[in-house]
C-alpha positions as CSV (number, residue, x, y, z in Angstrom):
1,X,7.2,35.8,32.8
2,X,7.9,32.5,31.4
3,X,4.7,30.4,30.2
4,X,4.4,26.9,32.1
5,X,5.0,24.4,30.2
6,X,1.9,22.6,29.0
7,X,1.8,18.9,29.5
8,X,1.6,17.0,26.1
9,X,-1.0,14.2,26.1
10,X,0.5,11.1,23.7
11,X,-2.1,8.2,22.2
12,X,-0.7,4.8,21.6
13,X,0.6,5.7,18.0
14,X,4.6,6.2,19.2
15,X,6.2,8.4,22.3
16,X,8.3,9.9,19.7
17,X,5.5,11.7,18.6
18,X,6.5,14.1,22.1
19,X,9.8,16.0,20.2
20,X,7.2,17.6,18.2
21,X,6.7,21.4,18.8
22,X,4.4,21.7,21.9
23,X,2.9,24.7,20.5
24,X,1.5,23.5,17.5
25,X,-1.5,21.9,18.9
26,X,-3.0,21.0,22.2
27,X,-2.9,17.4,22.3
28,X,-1.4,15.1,20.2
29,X,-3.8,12.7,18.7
30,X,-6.1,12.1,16.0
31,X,-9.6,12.1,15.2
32,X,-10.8,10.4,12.2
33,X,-14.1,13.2,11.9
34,X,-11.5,16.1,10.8
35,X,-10.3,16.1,7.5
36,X,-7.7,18.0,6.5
37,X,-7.1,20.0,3.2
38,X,-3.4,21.6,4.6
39,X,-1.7,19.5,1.9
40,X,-3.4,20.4,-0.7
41,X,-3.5,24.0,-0.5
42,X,0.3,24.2,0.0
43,X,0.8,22.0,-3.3
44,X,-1.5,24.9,-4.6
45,X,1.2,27.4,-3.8
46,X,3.8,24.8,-4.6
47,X,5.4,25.0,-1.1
48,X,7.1,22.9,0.6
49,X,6.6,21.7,4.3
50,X,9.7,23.8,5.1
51,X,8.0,27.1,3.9
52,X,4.9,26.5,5.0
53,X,6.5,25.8,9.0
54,X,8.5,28.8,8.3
55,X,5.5,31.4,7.3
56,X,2.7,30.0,9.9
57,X,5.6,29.8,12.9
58,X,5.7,26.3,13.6
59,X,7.9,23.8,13.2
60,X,8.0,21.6,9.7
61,X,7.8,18.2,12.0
62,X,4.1,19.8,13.2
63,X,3.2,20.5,9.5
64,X,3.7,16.9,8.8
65,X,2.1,15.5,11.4
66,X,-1.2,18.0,11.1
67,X,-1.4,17.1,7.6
68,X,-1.2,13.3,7.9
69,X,-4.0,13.9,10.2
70,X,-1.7,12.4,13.6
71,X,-2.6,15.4,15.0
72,X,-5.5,17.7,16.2
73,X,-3.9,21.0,15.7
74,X,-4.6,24.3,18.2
75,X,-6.5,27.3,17.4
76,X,-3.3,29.1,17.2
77,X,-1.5,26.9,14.7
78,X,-4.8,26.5,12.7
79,X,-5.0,30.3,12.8
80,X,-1.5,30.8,11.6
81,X,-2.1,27.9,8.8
82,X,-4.9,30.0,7.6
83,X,-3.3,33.4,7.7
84,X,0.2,31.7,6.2
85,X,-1.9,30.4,3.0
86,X,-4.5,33.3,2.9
87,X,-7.5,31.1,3.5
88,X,-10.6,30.8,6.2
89,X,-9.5,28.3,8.6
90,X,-12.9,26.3,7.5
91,X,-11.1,26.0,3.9
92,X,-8.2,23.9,6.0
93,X,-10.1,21.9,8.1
94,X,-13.8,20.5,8.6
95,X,-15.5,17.8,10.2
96,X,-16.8,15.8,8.6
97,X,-20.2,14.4,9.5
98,X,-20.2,11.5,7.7
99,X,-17.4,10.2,9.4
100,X,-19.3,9.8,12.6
101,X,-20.4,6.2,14.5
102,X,-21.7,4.7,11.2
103,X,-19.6,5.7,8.9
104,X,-17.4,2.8,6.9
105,X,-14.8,4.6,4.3
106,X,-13.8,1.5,1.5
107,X,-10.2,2.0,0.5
108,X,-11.8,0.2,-2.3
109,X,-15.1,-1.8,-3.6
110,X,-16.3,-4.4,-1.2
111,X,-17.8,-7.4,-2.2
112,X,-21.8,-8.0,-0.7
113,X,-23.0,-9.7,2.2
114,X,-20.6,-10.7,5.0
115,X,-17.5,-8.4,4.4
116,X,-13.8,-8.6,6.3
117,X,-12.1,-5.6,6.3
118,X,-8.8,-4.6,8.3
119,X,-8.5,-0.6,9.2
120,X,-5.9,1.5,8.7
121,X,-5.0,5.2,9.0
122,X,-3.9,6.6,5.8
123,X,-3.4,10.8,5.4
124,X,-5.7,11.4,8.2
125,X,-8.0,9.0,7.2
126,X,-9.8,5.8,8.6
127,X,-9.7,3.6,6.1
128,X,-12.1,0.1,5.2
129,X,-9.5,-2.6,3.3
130,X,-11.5,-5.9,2.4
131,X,-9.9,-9.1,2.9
132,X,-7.9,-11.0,0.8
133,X,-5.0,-13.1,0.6
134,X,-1.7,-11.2,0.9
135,X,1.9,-11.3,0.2
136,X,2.3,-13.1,4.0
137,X,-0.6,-14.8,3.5
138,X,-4.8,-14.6,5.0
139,X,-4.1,-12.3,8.1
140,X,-6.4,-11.6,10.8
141,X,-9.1,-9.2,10.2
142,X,-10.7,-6.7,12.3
143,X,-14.2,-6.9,11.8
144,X,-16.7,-7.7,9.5
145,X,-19.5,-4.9,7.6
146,X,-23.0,-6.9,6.5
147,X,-23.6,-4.7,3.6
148,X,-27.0,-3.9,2.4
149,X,-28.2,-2.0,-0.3
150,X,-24.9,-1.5,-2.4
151,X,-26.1,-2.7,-5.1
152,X,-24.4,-2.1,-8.3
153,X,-21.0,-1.6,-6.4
154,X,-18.4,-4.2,-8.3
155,X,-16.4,-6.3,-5.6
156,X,-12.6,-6.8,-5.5
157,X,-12.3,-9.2,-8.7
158,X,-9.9,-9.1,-11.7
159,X,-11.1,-8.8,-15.2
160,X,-12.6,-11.6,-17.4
161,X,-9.8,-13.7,-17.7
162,X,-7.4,-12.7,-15.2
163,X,-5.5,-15.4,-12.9
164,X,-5.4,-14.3,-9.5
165,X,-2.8,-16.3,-6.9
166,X,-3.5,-20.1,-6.2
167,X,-5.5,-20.2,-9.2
168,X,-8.4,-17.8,-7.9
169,X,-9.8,-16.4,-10.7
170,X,-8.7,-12.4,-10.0
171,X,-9.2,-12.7,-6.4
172,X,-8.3,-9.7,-4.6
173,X,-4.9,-9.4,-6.3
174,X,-6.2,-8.9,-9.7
175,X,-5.7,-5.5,-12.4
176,X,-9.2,-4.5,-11.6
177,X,-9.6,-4.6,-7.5
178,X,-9.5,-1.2,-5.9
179,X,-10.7,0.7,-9.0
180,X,-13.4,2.4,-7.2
181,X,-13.2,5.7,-5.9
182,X,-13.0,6.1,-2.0
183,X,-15.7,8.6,-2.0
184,X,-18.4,6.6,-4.0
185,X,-17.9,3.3,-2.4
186,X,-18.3,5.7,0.8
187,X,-21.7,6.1,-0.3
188,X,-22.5,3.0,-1.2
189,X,-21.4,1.7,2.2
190,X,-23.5,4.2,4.3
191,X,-26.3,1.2,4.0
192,X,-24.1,-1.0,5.9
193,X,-26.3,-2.4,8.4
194,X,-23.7,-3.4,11.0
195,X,-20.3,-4.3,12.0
196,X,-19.3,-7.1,14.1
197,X,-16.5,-7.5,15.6
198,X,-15.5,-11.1,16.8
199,X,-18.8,-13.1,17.6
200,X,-20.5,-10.0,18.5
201,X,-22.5,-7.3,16.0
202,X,-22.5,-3.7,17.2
203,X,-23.1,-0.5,15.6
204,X,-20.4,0.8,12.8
205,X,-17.8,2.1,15.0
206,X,-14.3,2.5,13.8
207,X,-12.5,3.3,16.9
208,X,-12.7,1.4,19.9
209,X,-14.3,-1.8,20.7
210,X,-17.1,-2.3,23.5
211,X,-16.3,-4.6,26.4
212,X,-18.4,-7.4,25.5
213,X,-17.1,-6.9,22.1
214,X,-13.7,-7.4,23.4
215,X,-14.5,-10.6,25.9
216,X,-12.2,-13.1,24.6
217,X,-11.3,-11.8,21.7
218,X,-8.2,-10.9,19.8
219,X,-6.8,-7.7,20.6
220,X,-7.2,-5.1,17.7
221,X,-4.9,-3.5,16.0
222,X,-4.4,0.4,16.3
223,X,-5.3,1.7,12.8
224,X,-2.1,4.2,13.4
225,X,0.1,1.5,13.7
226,X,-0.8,-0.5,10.5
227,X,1.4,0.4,7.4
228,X,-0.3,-0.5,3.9
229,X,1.8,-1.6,1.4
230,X,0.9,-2.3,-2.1
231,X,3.8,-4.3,-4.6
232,X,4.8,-7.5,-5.9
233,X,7.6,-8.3,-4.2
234,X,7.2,-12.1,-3.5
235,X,9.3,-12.1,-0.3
236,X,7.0,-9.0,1.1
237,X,6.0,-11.4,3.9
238,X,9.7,-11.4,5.3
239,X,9.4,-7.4,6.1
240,X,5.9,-7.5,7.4
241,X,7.1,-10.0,9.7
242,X,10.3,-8.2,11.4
243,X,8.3,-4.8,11.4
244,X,5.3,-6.5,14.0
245,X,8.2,-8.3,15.9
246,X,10.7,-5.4,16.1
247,X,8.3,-2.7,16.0
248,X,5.0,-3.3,16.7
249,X,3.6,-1.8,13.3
250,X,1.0,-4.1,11.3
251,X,1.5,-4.6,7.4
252,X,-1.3,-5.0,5.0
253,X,1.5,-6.2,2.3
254,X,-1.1,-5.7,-0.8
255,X,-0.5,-7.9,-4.4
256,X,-0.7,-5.3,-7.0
257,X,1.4,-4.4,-10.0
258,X,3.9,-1.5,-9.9
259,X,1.5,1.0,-12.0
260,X,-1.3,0.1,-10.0
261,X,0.2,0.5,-6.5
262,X,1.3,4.3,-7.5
263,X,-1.9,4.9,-8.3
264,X,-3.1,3.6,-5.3
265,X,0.1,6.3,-3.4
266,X,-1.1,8.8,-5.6
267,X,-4.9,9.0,-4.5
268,X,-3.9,8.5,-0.5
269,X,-5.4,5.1,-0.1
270,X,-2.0,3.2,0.7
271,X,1.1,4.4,2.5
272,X,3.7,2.8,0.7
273,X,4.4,1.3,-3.1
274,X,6.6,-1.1,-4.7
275,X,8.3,0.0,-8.0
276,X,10.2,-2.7,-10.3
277,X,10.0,-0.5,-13.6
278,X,13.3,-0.1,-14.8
279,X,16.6,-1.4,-14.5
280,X,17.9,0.6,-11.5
281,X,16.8,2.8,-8.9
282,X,17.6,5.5,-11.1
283,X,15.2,4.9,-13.7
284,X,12.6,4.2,-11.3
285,X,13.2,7.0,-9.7
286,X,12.5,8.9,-13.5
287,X,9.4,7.0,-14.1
288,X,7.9,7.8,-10.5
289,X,8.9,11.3,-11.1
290,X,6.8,11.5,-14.9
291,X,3.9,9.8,-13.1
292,X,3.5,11.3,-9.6
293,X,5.7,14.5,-9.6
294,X,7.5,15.7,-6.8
295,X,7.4,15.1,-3.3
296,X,8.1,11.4,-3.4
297,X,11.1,8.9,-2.3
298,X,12.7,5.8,-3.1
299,X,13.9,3.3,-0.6
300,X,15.8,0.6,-2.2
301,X,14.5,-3.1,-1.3
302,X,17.1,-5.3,-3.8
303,X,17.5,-5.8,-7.2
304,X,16.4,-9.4,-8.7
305,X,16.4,-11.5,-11.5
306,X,13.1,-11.3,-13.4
307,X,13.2,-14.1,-16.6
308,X,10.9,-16.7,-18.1
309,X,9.6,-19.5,-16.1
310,X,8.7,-21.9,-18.1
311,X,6.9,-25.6,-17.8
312,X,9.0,-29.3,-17.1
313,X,9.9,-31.5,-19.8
314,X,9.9,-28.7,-22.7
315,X,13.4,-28.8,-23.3
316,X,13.8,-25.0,-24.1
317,X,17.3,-24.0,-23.0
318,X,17.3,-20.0,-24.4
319,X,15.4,-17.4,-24.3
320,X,15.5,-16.9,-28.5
321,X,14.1,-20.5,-28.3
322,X,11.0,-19.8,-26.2
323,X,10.1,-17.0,-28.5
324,X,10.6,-19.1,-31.5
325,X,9.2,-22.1,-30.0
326,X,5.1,-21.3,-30.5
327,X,4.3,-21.9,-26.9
328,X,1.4,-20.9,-24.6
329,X,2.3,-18.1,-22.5
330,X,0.5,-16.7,-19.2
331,X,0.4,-12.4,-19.7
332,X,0.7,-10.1,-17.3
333,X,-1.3,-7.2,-16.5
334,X,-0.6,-3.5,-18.2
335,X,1.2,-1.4,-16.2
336,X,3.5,-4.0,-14.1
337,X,7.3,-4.5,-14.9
338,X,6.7,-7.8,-15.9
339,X,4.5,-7.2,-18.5
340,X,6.9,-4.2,-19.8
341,X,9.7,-7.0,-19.9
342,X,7.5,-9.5,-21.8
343,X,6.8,-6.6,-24.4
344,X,10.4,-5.8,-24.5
345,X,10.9,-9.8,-25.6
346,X,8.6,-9.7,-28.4
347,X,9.3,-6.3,-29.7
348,X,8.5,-6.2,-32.9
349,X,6.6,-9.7,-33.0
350,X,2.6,-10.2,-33.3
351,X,1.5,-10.8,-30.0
352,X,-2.0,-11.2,-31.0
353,X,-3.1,-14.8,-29.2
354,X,0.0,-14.7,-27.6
355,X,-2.0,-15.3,-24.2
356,X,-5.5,-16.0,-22.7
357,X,-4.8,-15.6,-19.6
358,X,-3.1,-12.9,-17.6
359,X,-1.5,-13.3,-14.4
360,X,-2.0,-10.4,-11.9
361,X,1.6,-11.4,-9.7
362,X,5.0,-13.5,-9.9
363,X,2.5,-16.6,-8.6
364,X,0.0,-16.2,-10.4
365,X,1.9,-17.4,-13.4
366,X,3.6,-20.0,-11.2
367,X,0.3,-21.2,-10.6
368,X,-0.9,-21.1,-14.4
369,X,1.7,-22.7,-15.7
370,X,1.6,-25.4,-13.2
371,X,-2.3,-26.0,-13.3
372,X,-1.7,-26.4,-17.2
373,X,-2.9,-23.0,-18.6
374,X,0.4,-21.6,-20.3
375,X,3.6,-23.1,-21.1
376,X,5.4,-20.0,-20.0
377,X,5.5,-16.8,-18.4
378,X,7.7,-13.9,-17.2
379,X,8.4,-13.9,-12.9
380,X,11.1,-13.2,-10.7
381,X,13.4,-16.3,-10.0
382,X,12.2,-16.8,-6.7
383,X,9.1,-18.1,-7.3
384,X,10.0,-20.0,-10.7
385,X,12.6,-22.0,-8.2
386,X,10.0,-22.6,-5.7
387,X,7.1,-23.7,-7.9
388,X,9.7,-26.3,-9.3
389,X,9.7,-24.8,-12.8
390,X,12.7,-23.8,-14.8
391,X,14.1,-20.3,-15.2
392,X,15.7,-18.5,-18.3
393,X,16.8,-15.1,-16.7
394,X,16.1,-11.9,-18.9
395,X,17.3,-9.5,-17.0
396,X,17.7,-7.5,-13.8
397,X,15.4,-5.0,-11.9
398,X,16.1,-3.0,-9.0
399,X,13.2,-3.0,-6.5
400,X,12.2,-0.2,-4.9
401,X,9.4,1.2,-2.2
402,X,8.1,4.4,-2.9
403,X,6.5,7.1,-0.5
404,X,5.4,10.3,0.1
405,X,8.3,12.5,1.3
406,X,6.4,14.2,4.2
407,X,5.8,10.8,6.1
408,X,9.3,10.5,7.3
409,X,8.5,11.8,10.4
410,X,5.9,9.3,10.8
411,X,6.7,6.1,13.3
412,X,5.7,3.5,10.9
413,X,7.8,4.3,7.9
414,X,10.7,5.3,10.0
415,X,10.3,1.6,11.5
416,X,10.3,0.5,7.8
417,X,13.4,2.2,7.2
418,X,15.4,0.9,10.1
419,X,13.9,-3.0,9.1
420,X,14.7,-2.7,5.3
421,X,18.4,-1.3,6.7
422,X,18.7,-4.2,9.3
423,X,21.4,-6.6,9.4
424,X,18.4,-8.9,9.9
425,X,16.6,-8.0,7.0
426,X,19.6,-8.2,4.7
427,X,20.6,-11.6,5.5
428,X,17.0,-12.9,4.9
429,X,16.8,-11.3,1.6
430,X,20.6,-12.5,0.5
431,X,19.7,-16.2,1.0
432,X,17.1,-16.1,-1.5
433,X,17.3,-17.0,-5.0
434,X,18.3,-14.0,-7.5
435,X,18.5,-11.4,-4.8
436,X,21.1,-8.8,-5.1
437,X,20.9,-6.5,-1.5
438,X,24.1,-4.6,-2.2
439,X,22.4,-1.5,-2.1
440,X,19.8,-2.9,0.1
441,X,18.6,0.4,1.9
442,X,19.4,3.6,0.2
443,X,17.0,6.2,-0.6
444,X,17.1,8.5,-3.7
């Protein structure tokens, strides 16, 4: 006799979530106490999702969503995982104790004191971000930690002598913020003494917000509808904008360089990263290949004009004659595609003293060069035009955001892939200033 159909419970992430096979667990939501090792043990095997699905019986959409942690799978399917990849079921999945009422997990190193932090899900897991300024700007957080007893654990700041944006020194945008391990700053933040959200302290709780927390407050975000982004796109602000007013997904649109925001994909603690390494999507698509390996895709954002910005009144008209001319330049952190391009300019040249400062985005050199620090620095044209500096273009980069392969089924990147292919989105990015958004929405 046919089995009655079993009614499938949905949480506020998406209704979408509902196509999913029915089978593969009994109810389709999260909870931030199980982690999840699936992933990692098919990589072991060097399967892909479409193996795995086939071998355990379920269907690959299930696999992705049980290893992203969106859902709580069934006995069976956890059963069948297990028997599929020759493992105990406790080698798959355990909960996690410490992920309980009081636990806070840092995506990165908080400062001390009084810390703002925005939460996001990212692989399964509920993740701590401290505030900073973004690409759109100071955003609305979602609570604040009091840390106590973390002593010794190094907040979000830059290096000695790194220029964060607006003239911060590193800020939260600088080469060395976020160089903390998840797992140790997890420790550290265990002392945490409380978490207040609003005008109101209450014990460390990531999900859910008492009522007299929630008295004339804000509404919260839902972690599972807040996309991090790490890049340094200038115009990031645009997208973060249309995805909350066409789809209802929060950006965190993080300042980092190109290098740094794989790293950041690589070790799970964002969801998406923005590439500018080489000159097309192509040879981004190499470079992300050498560093990450497969399982990873490129969605082309636009290809801009990166070039030398350089202070009023100089009277420099070529690049050969800022080279030659022995001015002060701003640098640019290792591993972002501005600092590749400035290298590529003085190939071959002592670049020793070139710079005493280092700018950690487009702005930040904007910034130096306008608050008198350098003479000159390497940005996209954008910015240049905006700060009111003149530009000598160098050459042009394709722009591209890079994710994991097996979150396509997830609502918040496909909502990113319907904004960057919008009619919308295309005419913002067009109307700026060295833009090119021909091929505005392809993936490789």
């Amino acid at each position: 006799p046919a089995r009655p159909a079993r009614p499938i419970q949905t949480h506020a992430l998406d209704a979408s979530l509902a196509r999913y096979d029915p089978d593969a667990y009994a109810t389709i939501m999260s909870d931030p106490r199980i982690e999840t090792r699936v992933r990692e043990a098919r990589g072991r095997r060097g399967w892909s999702q479409e193996m795995l699905a086939a071998r355990a019986g379920i269907s690959r959409a299930a696999v992705s969503a049980i290893e992203t942690g969106r859902v709580v799978p069934s006995t069976a399917a956890a059963l069948a995982l297990a028997a599929a990849l020759e493992c105990r079921v406790e080698e798959l999945f355990r909960l996690d104790a410490a992920r309980g009422e009081d636990a806070v997990t840092w995506a990165w190193a908080p400062g001390g004191g009084a810390q703002r932090f925005w939460l996001a899900e990212v692989g399964g897991r509920l993740l701590h971000y401290p505030v900073e300024t973004t690409a759109a700007g100071l955003l609305p957080h979602d609570g604040v930690v009091v840390v106590g007893g973390a002593e010794g654990v190094a907040g979000p700041v830059g290096a000695s002598g790194t220029v964060g944006t607006a003239g911060t020194a590193g800020g939260g945008r600088a080469a060395g913020a976020g160089r903390a391990a998840s797992s140790d700053v997890t420790a550290a933040a265990r002392a945490a003494t409380e978490v207040r959200v609003g005008s109101t302290a209450r014990a460390a709780s990531p999900w859910g917000v008492p009522a007299a927390a929630r008295a004339g407050a804000m509404p919260r975000p839902d972690p599972r509808r807040t996309l991090v982004v790490a890049g340094c796109d200038p115009a990031a602000g645009l997208l973060a904008t249309l995805l909350g007013n066409a789809a209802g997904v929060r950006v965190l649109p993080f300042v980092r360089s190109s290098g740094r925001s794989l790293e950041l994909l690589r070790d799970g603690r964002i969801h998406v990263a923005g590439v500018h390494l080489g000159a097309g999507p192509e040879e981004n698509e190499r470079l992300v290949r050498e560093r990450l390996g497969p399982g990873f895709r490129l969605l082309h954002v636009a290809r801009w004009m990166e070039g030398v910005a350089l202070a009023p009144g100089l009277g420099v008209r070529s690049v050969p004659a800022a080279l030659d001319a022995g001015l002060r330049w701003v640098g640019r952190e290792e591993g972002s595609g501005a600092r590749r391009c400035l290298e590529q300019l003085f190939e071959g040249r002592d670049v020793s003293g070139l710079w005493q400062h280092a700018a950690s985005d487009h702005r930040g050199v904007v910034d130096a060069i306008r608050a008198g620090w350098a003479q000159a620095g390497i940005c996209v044209r954008l910015v240049a035009e905006d700060g009111g500096l003149a530009f000598l273009p160098v050459r042009t980069e394709a722009y591209d955001l890079c994710y994991r392969a097996d979150m396509e089924d997830d609502p918040r990147l496909a909502a990113l892939l319907d904004a960057v292919r919008s009619v919308a989105f295309r005419r913002l990015l067009g109307d700026l200033p060295g833009y090119d958004v021909q091929r505005t929405g392809e993936r490789s």
